[in-house]
C-alpha positions as CSV (number, residue, x, y, z in Angstrom):
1,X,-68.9,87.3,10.7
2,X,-69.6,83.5,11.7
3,X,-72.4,84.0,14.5
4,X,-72.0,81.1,17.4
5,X,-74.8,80.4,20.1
6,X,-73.2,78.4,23.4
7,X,-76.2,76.6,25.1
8,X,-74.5,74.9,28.2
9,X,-75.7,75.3,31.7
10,X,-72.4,74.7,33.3
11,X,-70.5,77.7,34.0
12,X,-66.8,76.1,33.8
13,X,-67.7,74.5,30.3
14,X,-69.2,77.6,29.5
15,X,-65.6,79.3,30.4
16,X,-63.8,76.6,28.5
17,X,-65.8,77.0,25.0
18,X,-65.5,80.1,25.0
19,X,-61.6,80.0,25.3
20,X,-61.7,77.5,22.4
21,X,-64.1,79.9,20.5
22,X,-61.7,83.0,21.2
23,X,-58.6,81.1,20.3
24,X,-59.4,79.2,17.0
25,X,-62.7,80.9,15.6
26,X,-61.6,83.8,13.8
27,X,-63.8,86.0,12.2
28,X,-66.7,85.2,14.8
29,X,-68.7,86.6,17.4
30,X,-70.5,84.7,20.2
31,X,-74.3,86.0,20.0
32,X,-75.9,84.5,23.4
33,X,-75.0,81.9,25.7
34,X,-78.2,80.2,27.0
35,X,-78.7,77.7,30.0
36,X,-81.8,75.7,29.5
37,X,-84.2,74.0,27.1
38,X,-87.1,76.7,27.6
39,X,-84.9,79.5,26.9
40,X,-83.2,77.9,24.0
41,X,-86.4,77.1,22.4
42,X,-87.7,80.7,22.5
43,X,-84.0,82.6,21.3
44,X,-84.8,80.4,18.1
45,X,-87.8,81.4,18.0
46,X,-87.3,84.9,18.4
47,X,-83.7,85.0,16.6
48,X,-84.3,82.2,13.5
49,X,-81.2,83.1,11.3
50,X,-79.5,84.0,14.7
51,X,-76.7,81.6,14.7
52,X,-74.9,80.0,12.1
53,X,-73.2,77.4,15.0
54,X,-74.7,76.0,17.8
55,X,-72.4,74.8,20.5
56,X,-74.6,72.3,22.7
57,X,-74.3,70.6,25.8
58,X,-77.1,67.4,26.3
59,X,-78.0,68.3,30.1
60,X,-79.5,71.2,30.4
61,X,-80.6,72.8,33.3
62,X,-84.6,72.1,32.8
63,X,-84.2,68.8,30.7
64,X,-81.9,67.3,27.8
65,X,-80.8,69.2,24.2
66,X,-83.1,66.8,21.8
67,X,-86.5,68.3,23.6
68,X,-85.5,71.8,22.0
69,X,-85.5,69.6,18.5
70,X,-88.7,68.6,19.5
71,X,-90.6,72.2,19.9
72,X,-88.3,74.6,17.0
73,X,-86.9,73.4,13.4
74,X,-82.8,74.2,13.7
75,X,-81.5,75.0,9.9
76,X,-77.9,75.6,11.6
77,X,-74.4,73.5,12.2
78,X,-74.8,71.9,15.7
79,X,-72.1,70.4,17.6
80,X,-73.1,68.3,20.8
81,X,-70.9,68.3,23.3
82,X,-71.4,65.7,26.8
83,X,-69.4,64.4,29.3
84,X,-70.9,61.0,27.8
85,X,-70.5,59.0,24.8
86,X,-74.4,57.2,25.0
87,X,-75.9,60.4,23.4
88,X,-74.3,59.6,20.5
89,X,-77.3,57.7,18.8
90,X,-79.7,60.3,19.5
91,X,-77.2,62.9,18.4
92,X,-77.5,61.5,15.2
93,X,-81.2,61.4,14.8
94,X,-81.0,65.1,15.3
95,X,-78.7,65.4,12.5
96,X,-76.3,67.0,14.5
97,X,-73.0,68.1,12.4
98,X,-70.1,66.7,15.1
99,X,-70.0,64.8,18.6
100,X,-67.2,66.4,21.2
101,X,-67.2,64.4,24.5
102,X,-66.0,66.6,26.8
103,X,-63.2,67.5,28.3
104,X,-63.3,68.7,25.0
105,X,-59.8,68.8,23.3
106,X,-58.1,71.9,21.2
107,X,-57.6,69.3,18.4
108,X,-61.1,67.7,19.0
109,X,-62.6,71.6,18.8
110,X,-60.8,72.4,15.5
111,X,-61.7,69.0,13.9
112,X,-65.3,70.5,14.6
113,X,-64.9,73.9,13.8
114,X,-63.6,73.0,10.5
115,X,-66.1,70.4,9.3
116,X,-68.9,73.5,10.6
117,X,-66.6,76.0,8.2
118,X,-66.7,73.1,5.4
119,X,-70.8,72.4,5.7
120,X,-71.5,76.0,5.8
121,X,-68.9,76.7,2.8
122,X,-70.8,74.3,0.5
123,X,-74.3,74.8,2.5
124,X,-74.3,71.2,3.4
125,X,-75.9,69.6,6.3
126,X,-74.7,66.5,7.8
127,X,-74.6,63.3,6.5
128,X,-75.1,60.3,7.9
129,X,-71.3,59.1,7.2
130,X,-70.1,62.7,8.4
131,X,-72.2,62.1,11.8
132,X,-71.2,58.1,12.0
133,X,-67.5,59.1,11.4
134,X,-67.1,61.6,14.1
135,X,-69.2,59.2,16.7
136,X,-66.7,56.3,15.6
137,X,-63.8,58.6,16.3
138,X,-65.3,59.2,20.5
139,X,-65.7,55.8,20.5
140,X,-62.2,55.0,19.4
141,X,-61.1,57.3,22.3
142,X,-59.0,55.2,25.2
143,X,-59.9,58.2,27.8
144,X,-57.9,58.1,31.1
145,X,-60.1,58.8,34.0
146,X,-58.8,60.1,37.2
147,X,-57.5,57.5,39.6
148,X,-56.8,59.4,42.7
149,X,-57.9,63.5,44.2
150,X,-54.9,65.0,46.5
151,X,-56.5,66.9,48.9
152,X,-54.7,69.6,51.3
153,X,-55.7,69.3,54.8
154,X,-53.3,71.9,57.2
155,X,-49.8,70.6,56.4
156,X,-51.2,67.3,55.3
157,X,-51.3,65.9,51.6
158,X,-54.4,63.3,51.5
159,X,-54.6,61.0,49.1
160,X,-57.8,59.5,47.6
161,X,-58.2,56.9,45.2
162,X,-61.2,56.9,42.9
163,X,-62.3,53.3,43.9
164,X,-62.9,54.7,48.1
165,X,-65.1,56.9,47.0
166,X,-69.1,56.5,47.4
167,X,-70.6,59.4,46.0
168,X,-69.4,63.0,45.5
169,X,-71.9,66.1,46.2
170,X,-72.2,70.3,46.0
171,X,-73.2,72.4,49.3
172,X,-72.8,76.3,49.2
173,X,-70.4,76.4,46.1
174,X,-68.0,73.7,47.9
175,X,-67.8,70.5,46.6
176,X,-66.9,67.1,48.8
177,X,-66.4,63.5,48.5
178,X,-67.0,60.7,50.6
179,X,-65.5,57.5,51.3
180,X,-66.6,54.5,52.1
181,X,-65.9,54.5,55.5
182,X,-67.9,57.8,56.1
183,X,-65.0,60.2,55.6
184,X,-65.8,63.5,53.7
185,X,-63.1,65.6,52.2
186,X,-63.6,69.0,50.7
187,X,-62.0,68.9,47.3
188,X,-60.6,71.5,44.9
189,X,-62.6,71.0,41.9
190,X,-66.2,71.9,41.4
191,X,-69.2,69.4,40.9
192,X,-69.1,69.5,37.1
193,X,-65.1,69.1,37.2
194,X,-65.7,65.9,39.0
195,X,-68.1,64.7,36.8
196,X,-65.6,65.4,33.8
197,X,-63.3,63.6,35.1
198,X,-64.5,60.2,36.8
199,X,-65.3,57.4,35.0
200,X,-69.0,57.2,34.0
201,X,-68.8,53.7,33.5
202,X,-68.4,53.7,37.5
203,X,-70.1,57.1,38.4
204,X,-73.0,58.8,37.5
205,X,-74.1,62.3,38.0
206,X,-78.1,61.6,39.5
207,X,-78.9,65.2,39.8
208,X,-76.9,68.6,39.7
209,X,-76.0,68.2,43.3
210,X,-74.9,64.8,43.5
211,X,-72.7,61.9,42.0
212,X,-72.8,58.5,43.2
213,X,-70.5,55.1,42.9
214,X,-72.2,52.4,41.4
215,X,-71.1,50.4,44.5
216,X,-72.8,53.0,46.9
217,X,-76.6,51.8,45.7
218,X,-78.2,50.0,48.2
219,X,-81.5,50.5,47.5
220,X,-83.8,52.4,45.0
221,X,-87.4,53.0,45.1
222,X,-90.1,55.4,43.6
223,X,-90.7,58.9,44.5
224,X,-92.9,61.5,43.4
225,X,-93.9,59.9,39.9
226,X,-90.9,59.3,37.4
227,X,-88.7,60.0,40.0
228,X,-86.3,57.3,42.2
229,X,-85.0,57.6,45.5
230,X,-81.7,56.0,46.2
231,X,-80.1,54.6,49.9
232,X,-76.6,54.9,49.8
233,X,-73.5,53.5,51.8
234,X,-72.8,54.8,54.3
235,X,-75.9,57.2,54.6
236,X,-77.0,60.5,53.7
237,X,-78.3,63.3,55.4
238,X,-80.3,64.6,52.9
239,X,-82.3,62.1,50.5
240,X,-80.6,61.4,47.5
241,X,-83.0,61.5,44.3
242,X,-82.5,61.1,40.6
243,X,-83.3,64.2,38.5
244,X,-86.2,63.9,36.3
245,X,-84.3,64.2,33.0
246,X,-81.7,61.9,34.3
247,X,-84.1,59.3,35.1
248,X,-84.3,57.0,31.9
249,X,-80.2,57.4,31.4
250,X,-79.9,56.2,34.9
251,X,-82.1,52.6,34.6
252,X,-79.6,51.9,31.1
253,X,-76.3,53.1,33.2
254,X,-77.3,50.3,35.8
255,X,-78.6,48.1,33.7
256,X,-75.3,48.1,31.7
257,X,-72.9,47.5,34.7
């Protein structure tokens, strides 16, 4: 029996990997499915030929995958998986077995279920061409990002097209989007659905509440250390501040539009 740990703090990716897991990974068993860096760190240290795959995400809830690298030695197949493709670099150096950018793909699963079931077979670990290959093949990717959310309001269809809106946030398990112009419209998808789906060439998740347009920015200053505090258009009620562990991703995103 092929023992699988999930470590994904999202609960809708959470859903959809285990789908994935349930439909193609016969002969398996998921053994935990863990949320943060801190708790990851000690199930390997309390569970060290625990998992024989590792399913996991780069944004935890208390910081990013590589810190757990950092702290425990991992002698298992891990597959990252992200929403982007700028991890894929520090994937690597991690020597991580395959690269799934998320939405992640029934075809894109199997590709790295079986090159798991190969390593393990011949108790290989990754290469640096099996890592490079699978990086080159999300790069190659021509994604389509969502162009417009159709929102039911009444007996009214609203449309909104991607490019009107300034940021997108959570409050109280709903999730809404704003315009440009101020408008906000509850939408039908959760926060992490959003973020799966917009371009992050244009978007950018700051914390777990909030995504913002790279037009939106106004102005960003520090706050409380590492920390930056952004002024969006048109305002915010509440201040809007980049996470921590989101920080130094943040400064390249910018710095790369």
């Amino acid at each position: 029996m092929i023992k699988i740990l999930i470590v994904e703090d999202e609960i809708p990716a959470q859903i959809n990997l285990k789908k994935l897991i349930d439909k193609h990974c016969t002969n398996s068993v998921i053994v935990s499915t863990i949320s943060s860096v801190r708790s990851t760190i000690k199930w390997l240290e309390d569970n060290p030929d625990g998992a024989d795959v590792i399913f996991m995400d780069v944004e935890l809830s208390d910081g990013v995958c590589f810190d757990i690298f950092d702290k425990v030695s991992v002698n298992t197949q891990v597959v990252i998986t992200t929403a982007y493709d700028n991890y894929a670099v520090k994937a690597f150096r991690i020597n991580s077995t395959d690269y799934l950018l998320k939405p992640i793909t029934d075809s894109d699963f199997v590709s790295a279920w079986e090159r798991c079931l190969e390593r393990m077979e011949h108790h290989n670990t990754p290469t640096m061409e099996n890592l490079l290959d699978a990086i080159s093949k999300v790069g190659g990717k021509d994604k389509e990002y969502k162009k417009r959310f159709i929102v039911k309001t009444g007996e009214k269809i609203i449309i909104i097209p991607v490019e009107d809106i300034a940021y997108c946030y959570s409050e109280e398990k709903s999730t809404y989007a704003v315009n440009f112009a101020g408008t906000r419209r509850l939408l039908d998808y959760s926060l992490d659905m959003v973020q799966e789906v917009l371009d992050p060439k244009r978007f950018f998740r700051v914390s777990r509440s909030c995504i913002v347009s790279i037009n939106a920015i106004e102005n960003i200053s520090k706050h409380l250390g590492t920390r930056l505090k952004l002024q969006l258009n048109p305002r915010t009620e509440e201040d809007v501040v980049v996470s921590r562990s989101r920080t130094s991703d943040f400064l390249v995103w910018l710095d790369s539009n």
